[in-house]
N, C-alpha and C positions, 0 to 999 in steps of 0.2 A: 457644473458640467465638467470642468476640469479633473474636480477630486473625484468623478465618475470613472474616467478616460485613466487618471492615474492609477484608481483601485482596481479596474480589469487590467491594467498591464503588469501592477504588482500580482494577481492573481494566476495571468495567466504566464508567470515566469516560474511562480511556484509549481502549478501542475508542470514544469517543463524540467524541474529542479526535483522535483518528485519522482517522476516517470524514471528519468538518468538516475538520478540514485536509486531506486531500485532495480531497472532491468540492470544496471552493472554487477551491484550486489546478489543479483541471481545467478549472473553470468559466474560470477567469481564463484560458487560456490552449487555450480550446477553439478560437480562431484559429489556432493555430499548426498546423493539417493539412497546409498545403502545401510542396511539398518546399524553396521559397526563402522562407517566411515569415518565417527570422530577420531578411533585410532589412531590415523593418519595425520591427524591435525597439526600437530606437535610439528612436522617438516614442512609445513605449511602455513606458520605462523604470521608471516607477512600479509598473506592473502586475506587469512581468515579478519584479521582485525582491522584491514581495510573494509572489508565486508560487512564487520558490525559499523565502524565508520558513519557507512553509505547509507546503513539502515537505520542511524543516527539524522542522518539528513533526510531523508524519506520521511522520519515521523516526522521531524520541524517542519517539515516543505506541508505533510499533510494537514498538521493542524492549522498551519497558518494557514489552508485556503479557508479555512472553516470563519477565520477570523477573519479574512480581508475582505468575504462574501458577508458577513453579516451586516455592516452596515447599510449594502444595496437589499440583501433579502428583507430586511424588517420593514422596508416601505411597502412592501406587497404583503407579507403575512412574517409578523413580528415571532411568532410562535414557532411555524418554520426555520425562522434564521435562528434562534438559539437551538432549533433540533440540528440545523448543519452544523455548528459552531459544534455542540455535545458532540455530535457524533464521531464526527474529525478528530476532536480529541481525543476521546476513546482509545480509535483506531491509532493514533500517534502514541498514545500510552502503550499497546499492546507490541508497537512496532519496534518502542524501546525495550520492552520485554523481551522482546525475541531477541534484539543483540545482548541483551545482558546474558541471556543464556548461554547463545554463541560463544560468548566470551569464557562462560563458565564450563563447557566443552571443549575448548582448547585449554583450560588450564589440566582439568581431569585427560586429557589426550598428554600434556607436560608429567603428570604423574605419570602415568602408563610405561614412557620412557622409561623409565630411572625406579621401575619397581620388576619387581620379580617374587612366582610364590602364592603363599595366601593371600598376598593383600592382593592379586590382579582380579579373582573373580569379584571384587567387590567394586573394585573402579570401570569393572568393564557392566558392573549392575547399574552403578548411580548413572557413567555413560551412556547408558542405554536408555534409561529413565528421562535424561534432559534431553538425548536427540528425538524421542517421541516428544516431547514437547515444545521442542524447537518445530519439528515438522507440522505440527499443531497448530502452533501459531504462524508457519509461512503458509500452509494449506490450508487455513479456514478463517482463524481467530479473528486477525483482523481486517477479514475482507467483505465479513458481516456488518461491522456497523461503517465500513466506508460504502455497501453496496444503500444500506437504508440514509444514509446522511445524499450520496449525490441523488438518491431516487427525490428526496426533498429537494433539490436544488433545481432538480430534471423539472419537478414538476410545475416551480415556478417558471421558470424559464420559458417551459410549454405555454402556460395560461399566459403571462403575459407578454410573451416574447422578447425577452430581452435577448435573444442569441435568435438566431432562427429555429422556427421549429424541428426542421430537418435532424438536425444538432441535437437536441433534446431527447428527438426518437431513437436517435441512433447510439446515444446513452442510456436508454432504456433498456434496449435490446443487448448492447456491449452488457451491461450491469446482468441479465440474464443469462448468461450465459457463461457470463463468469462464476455466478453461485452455484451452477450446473456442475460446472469446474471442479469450483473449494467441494463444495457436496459429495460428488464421485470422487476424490483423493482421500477425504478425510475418514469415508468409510471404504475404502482399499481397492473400490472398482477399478480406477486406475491409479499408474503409480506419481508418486509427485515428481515433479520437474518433465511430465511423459509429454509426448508429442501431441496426445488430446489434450492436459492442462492448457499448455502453450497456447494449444490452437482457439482454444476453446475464448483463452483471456485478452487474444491479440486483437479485437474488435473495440474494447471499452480503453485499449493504449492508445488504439491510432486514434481513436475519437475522442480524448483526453488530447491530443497532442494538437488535431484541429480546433479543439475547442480553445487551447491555447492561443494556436495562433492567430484564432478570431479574435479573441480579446484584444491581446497585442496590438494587432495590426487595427481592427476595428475599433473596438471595446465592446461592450453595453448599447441595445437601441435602447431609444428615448421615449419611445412611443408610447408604454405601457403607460396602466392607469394613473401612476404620480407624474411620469415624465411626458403627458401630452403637452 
């Protein structure tokens, strides 16, 4: 019961260590909309590499829920808890992707300075090349296998209530609408970091943030089929 109580409090610090590193990391670089904004990068240097940082913490924060949930999911469906565990990780791989990118854009923005000539239309190609792929991966990549890794956790949760159901459903619906989201950005409906993104994603944050603090505060009911 105890190593119960411990594993939801380490879990739900991670979702709280999660969420903060990235809406900061978004924060910081809610500039970055326009299609030659790396340009700029170079006077921004501070910013930007705190940003990859953040999003350095955000993948560890994400894969570790994946890992500190599997030992409680596998009592209910073993199958499920290594599909959270996969999928989290994934998402954590692709989330390091994206800073490494990051990173790789302000260095091609450092070139930009200090060239003049033929060689700009080539760095302003490659630039252009990694910031579609940077918005790639903040606009869809990996929001896809974290929406299919918590729907597996949702649905434990639900059948045997380890969280209240309420909680479950409203990661359901948060996780819908956020795909609605990454899906309309990735193909140009709207634009990324837009006021429907935002709004669209802010239902599966605040529901992520209570489900934290259930854990915390709560943890884990007992009830379910191993813990009657």
């Amino acid at each position: 019961m105890n190593n119960l109580k411990t594993n939801a409090r380490i879990t739900g610090a991670l979702f709280v260590l999660a969420t903060a590193a990235g809406v900061t990391a978004a924060s910081l670089g809610a500039w970055m909309t326009e299609p030659h904004s790396f340009t700029l990068m170079a006077g921004q240097e501070t910013q930007v590499l705190i940003s990859a940082l953040l999003i350095l913490v955000m993948a560890l924060s994400c894969t570790g829920i994946g890992i500190s949930m599997y030992p409680v999911l596998r009592r209910y469906s073993p199958g499920l808890a290594v599909g959270v565990a996969g999928f989290r990780l994934m998402e954590g791989t692709l989330q390091v992707g994206s800073a490494v990118v990051l990173v790789a854009l302000l260095a091609v923005s450092r070139e930009l300075v200090g060239t003049s000539g033929p060689g700009v239309p080539t760095l302003v190609a490659v630039g252009s090349v990694l910031k579609a792929t940077h918005d790639w991966f903040g606009n869809g990549a990996f929001l896809f296998p974290f929406a299919i890794g918590a729907s597996m956790y949702y649905g434990v949760f639900f059948a045997v209530r380890l969280v209240p159901r309420w909680l479950a459903v409203w990661g359901f619906l948060g996780l819908g609408l956020m795909v609605v989201a990454a899906l309309l950005a990735m193909f140009g409906v709207i634009g990324p970091m837009s006021p429907v993104e935002v709004g669209l994603s802010v239902p599966i944050a605040l529901q992520e943030m209570v489900l934290a603090g259930w854990l915390i505060v709560k943890g884990y009911r007992t009830e379910g089929p191993e813990g009657r």
